[in-house]
C-alpha positions as CSV (number, residue, x, y, z in Angstrom):
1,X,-25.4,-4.1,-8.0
2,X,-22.1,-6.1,-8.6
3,X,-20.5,-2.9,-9.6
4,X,-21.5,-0.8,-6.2
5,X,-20.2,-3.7,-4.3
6,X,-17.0,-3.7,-6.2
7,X,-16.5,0.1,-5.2
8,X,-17.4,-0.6,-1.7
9,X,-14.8,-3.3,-1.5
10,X,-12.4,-1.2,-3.0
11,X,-13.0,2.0,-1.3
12,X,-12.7,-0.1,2.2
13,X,-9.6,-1.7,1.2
14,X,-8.3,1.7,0.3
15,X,-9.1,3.0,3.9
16,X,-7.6,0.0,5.6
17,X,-4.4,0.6,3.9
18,X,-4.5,4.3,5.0
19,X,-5.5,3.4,8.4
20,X,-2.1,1.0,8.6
21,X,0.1,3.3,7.4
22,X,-1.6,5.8,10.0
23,X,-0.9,3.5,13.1
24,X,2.2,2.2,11.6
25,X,4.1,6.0,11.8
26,X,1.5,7.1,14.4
27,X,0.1,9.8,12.5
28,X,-3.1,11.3,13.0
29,X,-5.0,11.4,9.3
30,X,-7.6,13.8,7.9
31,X,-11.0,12.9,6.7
32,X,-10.7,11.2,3.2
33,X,-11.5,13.4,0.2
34,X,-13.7,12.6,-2.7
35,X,-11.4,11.1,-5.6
36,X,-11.4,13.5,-8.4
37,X,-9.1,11.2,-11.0
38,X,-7.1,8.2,-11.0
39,X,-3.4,8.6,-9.1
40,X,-0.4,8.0,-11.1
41,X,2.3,6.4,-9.9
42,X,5.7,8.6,-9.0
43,X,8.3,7.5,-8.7
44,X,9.9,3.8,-8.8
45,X,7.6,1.0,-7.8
46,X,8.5,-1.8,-6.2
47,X,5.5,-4.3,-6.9
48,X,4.8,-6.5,-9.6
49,X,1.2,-5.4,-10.7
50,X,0.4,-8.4,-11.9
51,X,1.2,-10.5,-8.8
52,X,-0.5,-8.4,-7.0
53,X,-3.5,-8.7,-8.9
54,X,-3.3,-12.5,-8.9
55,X,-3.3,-12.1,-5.4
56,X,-6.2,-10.0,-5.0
57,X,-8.4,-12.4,-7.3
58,X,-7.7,-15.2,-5.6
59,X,-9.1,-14.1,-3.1
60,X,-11.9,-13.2,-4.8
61,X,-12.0,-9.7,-5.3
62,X,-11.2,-7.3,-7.7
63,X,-8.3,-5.0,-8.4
64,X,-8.7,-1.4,-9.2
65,X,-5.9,0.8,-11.5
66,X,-6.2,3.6,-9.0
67,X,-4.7,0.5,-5.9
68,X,-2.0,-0.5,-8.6
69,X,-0.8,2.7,-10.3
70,X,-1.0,4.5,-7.3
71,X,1.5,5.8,-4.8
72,X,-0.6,4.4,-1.8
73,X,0.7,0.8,-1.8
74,X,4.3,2.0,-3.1
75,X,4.7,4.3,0.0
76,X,3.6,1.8,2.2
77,X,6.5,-0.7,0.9
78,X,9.3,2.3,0.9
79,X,8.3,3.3,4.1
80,X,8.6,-0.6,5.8
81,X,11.7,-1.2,3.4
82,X,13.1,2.2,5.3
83,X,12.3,1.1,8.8
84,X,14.4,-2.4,8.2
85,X,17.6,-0.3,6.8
86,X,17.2,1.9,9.6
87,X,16.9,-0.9,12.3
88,X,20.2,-2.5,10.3
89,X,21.9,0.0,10.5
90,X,21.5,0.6,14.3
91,X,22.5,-3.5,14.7
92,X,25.5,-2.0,12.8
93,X,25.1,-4.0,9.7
94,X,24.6,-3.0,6.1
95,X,22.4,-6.2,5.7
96,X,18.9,-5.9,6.0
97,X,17.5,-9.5,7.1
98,X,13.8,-10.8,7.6
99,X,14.5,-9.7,11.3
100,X,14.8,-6.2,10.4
101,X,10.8,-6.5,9.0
């Protein structure tokens, strides 16, 4: 039972994030697929898994491979990270600053 509860909080978790990144560049999503293996990471990440983790199990859930090795929870960080430059860069500065968030 613990284990179907697991996948439930991690498959809603997983949806959340989508959902965010949806609203966040106004996009319109399709329906989620069925998983059919594990994502790889691609590219450079810019999270420390294990942070992350700690994180996660503090607050008392936890952490699947497919949310840490996958490209779901880097895009979202390149894609916010973008958005600040961006917004710096219109301020005319070459330094991004909390603001810029």
């Amino acid at each position: 039972m613990q284990e179907k509860t697991g996948k439930n909080i991690e498959n809603a978790f997983l949806e959340l994030t989508r959902l965010i990144a949806a609203k966040e560049e106004g996009l319109i999503i399709a329906e989620k697929k069925e998983k059919k293996a594990p994502v790889k990471a691609i590219g450079e990440s810019y999270i420390i898994k294990s942070k992350v983790r700690e994180y996660i199990k503090s607050k008392g859930c936890n952490t699947s491979g497919a949310l840490i090795n996958g490209i779901e929870l880097n895009r979202i960080i390149t894609k916010l990270l973008d958005k600040a430059i961006e917004r710096a860069k219109n301020n005319l500065r070459k330094t991004v600053k909390p603001i810029d968030l």
